[in-house]
C-alpha positions, 0 to 999 in steps of 0.5 A, a space after each residue: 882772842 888775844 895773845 898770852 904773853 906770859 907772867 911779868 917779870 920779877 922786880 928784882 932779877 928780871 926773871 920771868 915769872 911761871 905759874 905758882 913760882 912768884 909772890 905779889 907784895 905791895 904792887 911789886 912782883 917777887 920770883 920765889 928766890 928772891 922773896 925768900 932772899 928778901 924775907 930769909 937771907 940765910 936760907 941754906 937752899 938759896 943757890 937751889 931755889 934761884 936754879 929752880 926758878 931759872 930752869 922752870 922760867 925755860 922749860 915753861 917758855 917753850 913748852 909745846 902743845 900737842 895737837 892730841 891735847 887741843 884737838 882742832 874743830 870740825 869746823 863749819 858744817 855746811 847749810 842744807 837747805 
């Protein structure tokens, strides 16, 4: 199986993009903030939309799998003859 790198990056600020925070337009890749920048540029919430998708783009790359929620294979079983 092939290794999952992540998401691309927006287009614009370079942020990596997490599951459910960007926007596919016109083959470019918008993170949250900077679509609502591009369609609402008055927005009052920018400042906290752009922090948002900062701090989920961090805490989604290194968020850890436990062992309990994966739990590994017996593995092969021996063949009796």
């Amino acid at each position: 199986m092939s290794k999952f790198y992540g998401f691309r990056k927006c287009t614009y600020c370079e942020i990596e993009c997490t599951p459910g925070n960007f926007v596919d337009h016109q083959s470019e890749r918008f993170c949250s903030a900077c679509w609502v920048q591009h369609e609402n540029p008055q927005h009052p919430d920018l400042e906290a939309i752009r922090e948002k998708v900062k701090t989920a783009a961090n805490t989604w790359k290194f968020t850890k799998k436990s062992i309990d929620e994966y739990k590994l294979p017996n593995g092969p079983h021996p063949v009796k003859n």
